[in-house]
C-alpha positions as CSV (number, residue, x, y, z in Angstrom):
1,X,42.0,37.1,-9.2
2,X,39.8,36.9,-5.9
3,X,38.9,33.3,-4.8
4,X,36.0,32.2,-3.3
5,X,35.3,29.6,-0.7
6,X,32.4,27.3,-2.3
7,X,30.9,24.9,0.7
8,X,29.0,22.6,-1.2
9,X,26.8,22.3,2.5
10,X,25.8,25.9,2.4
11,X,23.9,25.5,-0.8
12,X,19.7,26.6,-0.6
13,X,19.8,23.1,-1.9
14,X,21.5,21.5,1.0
15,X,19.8,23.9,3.3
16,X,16.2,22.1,1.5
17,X,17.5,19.0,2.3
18,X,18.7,19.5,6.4
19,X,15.7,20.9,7.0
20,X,13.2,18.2,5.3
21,X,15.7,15.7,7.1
22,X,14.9,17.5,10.3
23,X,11.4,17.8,9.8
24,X,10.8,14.1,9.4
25,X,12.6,13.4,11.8
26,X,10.8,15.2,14.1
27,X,7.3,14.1,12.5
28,X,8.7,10.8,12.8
29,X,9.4,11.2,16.9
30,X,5.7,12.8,17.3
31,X,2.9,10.6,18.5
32,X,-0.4,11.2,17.9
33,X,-3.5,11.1,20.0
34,X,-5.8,7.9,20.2
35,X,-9.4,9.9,19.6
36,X,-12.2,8.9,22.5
37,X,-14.3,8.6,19.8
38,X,-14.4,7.9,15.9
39,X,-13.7,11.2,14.4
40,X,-15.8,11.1,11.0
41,X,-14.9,13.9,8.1
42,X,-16.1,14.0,4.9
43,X,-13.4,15.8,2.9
44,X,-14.9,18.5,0.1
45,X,-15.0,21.1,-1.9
46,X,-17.0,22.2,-4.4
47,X,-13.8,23.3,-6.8
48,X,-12.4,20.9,-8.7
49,X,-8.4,20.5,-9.1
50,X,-7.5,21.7,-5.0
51,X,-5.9,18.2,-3.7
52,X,-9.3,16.9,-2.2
53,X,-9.3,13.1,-3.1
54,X,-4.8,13.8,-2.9
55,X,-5.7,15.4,1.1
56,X,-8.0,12.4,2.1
57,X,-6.1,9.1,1.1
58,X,-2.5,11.0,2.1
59,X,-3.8,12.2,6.0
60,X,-5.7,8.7,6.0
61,X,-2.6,6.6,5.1
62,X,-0.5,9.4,7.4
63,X,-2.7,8.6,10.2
64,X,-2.5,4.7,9.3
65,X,1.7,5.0,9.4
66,X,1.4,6.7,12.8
67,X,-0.8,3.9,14.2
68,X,-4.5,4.3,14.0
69,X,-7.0,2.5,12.5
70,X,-8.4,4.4,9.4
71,X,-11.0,3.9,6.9
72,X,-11.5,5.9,3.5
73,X,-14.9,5.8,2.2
74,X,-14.9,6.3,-1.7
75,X,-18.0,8.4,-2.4
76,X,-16.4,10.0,-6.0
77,X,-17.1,7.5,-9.4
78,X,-14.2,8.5,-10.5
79,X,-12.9,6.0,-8.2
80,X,-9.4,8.2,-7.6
81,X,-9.2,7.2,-3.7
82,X,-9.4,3.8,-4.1
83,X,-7.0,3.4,-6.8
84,X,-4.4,5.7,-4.5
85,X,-4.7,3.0,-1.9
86,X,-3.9,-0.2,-3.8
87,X,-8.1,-1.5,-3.3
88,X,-10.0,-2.6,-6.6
89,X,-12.6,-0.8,-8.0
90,X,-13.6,-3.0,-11.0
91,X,-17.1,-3.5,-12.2
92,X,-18.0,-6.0,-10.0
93,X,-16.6,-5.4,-7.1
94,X,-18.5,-4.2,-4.1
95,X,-18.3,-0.8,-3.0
96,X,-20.2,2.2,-2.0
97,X,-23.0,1.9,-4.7
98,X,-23.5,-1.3,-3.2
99,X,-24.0,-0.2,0.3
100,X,-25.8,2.9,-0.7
101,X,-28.4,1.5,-3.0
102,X,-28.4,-2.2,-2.5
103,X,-28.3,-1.9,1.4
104,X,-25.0,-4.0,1.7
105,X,-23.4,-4.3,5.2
106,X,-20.6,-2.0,4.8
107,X,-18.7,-4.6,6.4
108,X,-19.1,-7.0,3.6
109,X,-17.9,-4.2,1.2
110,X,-14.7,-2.7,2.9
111,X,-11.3,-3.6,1.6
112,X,-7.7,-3.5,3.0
113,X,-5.1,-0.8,1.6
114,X,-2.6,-2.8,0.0
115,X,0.2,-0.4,1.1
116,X,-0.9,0.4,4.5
117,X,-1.9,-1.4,7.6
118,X,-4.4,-0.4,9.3
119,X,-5.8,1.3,6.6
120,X,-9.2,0.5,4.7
121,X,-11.0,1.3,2.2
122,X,-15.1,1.4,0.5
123,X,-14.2,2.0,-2.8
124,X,-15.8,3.4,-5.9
125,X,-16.8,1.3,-8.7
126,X,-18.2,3.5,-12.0
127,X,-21.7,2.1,-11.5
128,X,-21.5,4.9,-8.5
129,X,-22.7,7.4,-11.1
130,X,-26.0,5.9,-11.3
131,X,-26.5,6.4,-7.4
132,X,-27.8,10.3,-8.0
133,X,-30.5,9.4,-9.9
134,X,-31.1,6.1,-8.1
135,X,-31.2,7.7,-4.8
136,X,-33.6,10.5,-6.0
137,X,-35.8,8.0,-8.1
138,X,-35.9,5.0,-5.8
139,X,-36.1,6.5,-2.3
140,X,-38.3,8.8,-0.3
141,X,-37.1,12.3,0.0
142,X,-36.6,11.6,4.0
143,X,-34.1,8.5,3.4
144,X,-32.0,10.0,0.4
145,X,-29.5,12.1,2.2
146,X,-29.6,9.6,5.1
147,X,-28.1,6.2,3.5
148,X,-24.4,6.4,4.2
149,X,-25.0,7.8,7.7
150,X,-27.3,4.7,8.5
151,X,-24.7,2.3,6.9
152,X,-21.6,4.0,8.6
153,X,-23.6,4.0,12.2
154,X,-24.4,0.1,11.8
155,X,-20.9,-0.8,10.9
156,X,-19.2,1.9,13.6
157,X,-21.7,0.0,16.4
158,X,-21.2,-3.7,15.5
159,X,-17.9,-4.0,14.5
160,X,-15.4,-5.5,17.0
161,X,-13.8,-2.9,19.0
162,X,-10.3,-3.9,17.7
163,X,-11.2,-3.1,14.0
164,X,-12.8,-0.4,14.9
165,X,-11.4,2.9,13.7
166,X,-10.3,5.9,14.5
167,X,-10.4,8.1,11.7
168,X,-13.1,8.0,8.8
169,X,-12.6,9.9,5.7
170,X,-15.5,10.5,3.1
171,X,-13.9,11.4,-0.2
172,X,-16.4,13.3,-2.3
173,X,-17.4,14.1,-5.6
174,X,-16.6,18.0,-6.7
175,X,-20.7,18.9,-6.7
176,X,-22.6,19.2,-3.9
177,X,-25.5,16.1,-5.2
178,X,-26.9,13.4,-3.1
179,X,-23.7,11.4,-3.0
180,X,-21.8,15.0,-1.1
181,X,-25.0,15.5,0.9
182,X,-24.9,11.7,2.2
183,X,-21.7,12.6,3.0
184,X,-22.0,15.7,5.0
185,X,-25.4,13.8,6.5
186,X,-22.8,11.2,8.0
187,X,-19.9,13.4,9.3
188,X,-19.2,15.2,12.1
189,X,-16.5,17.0,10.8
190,X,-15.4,19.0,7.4
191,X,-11.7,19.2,6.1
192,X,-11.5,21.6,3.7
193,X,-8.5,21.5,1.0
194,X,-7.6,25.1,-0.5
195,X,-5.7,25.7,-3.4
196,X,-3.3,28.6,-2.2
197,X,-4.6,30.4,-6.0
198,X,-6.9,32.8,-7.0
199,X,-10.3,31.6,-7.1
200,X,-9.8,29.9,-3.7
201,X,-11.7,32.6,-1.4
202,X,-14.7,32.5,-4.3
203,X,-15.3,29.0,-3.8
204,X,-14.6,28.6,0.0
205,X,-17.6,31.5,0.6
206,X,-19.8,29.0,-1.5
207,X,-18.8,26.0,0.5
208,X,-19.5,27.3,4.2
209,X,-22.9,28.5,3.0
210,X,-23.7,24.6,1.9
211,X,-21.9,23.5,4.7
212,X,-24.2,26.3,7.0
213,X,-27.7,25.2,5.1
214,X,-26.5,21.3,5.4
215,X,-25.9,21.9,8.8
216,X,-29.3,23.6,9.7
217,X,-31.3,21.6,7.2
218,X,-30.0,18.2,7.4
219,X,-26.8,17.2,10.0
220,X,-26.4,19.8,13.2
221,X,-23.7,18.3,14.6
222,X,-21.5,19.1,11.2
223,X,-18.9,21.3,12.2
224,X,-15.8,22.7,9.6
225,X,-12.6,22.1,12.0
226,X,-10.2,21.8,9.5
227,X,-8.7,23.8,6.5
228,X,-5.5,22.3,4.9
229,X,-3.6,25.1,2.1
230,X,-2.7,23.2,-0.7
231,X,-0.5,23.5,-3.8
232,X,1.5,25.9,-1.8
233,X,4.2,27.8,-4.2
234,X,7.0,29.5,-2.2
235,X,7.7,31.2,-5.4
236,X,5.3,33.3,-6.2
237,X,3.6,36.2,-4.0
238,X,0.2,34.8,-4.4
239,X,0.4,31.8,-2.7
240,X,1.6,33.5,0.2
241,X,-1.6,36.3,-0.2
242,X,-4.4,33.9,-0.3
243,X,-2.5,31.9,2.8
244,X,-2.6,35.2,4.7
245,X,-6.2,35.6,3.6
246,X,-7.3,32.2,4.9
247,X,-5.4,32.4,8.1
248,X,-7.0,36.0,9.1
249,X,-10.4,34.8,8.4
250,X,-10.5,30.8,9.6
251,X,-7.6,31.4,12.0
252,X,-8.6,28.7,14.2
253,X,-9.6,26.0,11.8
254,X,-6.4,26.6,9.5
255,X,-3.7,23.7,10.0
256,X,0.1,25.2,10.4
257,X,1.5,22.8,8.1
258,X,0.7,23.8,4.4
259,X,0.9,21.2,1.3
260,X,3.5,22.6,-1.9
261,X,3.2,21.9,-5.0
262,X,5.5,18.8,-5.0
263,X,5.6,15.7,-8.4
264,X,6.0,12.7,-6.2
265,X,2.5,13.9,-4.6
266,X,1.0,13.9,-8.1
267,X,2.8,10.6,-9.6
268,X,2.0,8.6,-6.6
269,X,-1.7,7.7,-7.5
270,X,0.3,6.2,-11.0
271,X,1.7,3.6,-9.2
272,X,-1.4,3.0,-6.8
273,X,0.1,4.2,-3.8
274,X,0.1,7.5,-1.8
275,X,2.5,9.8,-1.1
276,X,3.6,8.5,2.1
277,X,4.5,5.0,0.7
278,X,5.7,6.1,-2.8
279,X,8.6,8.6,-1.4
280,X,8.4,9.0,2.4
281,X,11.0,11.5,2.1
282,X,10.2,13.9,-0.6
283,X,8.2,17.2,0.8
284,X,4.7,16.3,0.0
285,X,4.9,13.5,2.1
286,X,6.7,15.4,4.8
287,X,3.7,17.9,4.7
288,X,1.1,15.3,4.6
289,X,2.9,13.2,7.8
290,X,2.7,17.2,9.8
291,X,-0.8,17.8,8.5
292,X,-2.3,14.9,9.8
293,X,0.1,15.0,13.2
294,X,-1.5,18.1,13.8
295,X,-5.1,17.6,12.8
296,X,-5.1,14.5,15.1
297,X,-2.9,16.8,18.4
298,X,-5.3,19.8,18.0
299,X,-8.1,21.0,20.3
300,X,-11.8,20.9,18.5
């Protein structure tokens, strides 16, 4: 009978495992670059279920790990960021709805990520839902989509330059209401999470044409720099077509790294943490660390 040599290190198993090993490593040896200025996205897309709140506290507390100051602003009810970074969201506590409505310093309002240093967060209590109307019932057409850009500009200009930070991420409801047009009001930038599946393309079209009519109507320094593929399946063919689709159409904006459909990403919001801090090692958080190495290293 014909033996055969098993090598338990030549496995696709093993293979998985150098090469996440090797990965982090590197990630782990790459520094990223201090920004001149604070770079301000609001994270958003108009589907539901593509990784957008996962994207925003995962490159925020990536960012945080590698040294930067970061700040998450929680602009979803549901409250999902906050709870991801360890930062209360109870009635009661002072958040967003807060600063938005009841003109709060931001400052007075902003709480410390209980995993991370350097990492902050507004968060979302559930009386957020009540800002749509408020906004639209209480305020004059001119200040509505304006609030969170005047609150974000007093904070960014009298908080002491060692606090100060580098990063800010606007997490956003998945609807494009006062709450996502305050946010797009007060960013410079859009990150854009895709679900590598079929309705992705549909729903990006729909998003650049907000983005465009936001961007002429309301905020013309808005720019989309970043896409980030998420829920990547090596598996299956599809994946692999709609990452080919976005690359040959947003070639420039479209990060390398791509995001797989990995548990430990979903499970860590259980256990109030991100991915990053839950299991440093596992592949999400590998592709989260190169994500947010790169969307802090690239040209813009």
């Amino acid at each position: 009978m014909k033996q055969f040599d098993s090598n338990p290190s030549d496995t696709p198993l093993a293979n998985e495992l150098a090469d996440s090993n090797q990965r982090l490593q590197i990630a782990n040896a790459t520094s990223v670059k201090k920004p001149k200025a604070t770079r301000i996205f609001t994270v958003s897309n108009q589907k539901g279920g593509v990784g957008k709140t996962t994207t925003a506290v995962n490159i925020a507390a990536a960012l945080a790990i590698k040294g930067l100051t970061v700040l998450v602003i929680d602009l979803d009810p549901q409250g999902n960021a906050s709870t991801a970074l360890g930062v209360e969201h109870h009635q009661g506590v002072a958040g967003a709805y807060e600063v938005l409505i009841g003109d709060l310093p931001m400052s007075q309002a902003i709480k410390q990520s209980s995993t991370v240093a350097n990492l902050y967060c507004l968060p979302a209590t559930i009386d957020l839902a009540a800002a749509e109307m408020e906004l639209f019932t209480n305020f004059a057409e001119a200040d509505q989509r304006y609030r969170l850009r005047r609150a974000l500009s007093e904070f960014l200009d009298t908080v002491p330059a060692e606090y100060c930070p580098d990063y800010v991420f606007i997490d956003c409801p998945p609807s494009l209401g006062l709450l996502t047009v305050n946010a797009f009001a007060a960013a410079l930038e859009v990150l854009i999470p895709i679900q590598c599946e079929y309705y992705a393309l549909e729903g990006l079209s729909q998003l650049l044409g907000s983005v465009d009519r936001i961007k002429q109507s309301i905020n013309p320094k808005l720019k989309l720099s970043t896409i980030l593929l998420t829920m990547f399946d090596s598996r299956t063919r599809l994946s692999t077509q709609v990452a080919e689709e976005v690359r040959n159409h947003f070639s420039n904006e479209t990060l390398n790294a791509v995001i797989p459909r990995a548990v430990r990403v979903s499970e860590a919001p259980s256990y109030q943490q991100t991915v990053l801090t839950y299991d440093k090692n596992s592949s999400g958080a590998i592709a989260y660390l190169e994500a947010a190495i790169e969307l802090a290293n690239k040209d813009v």
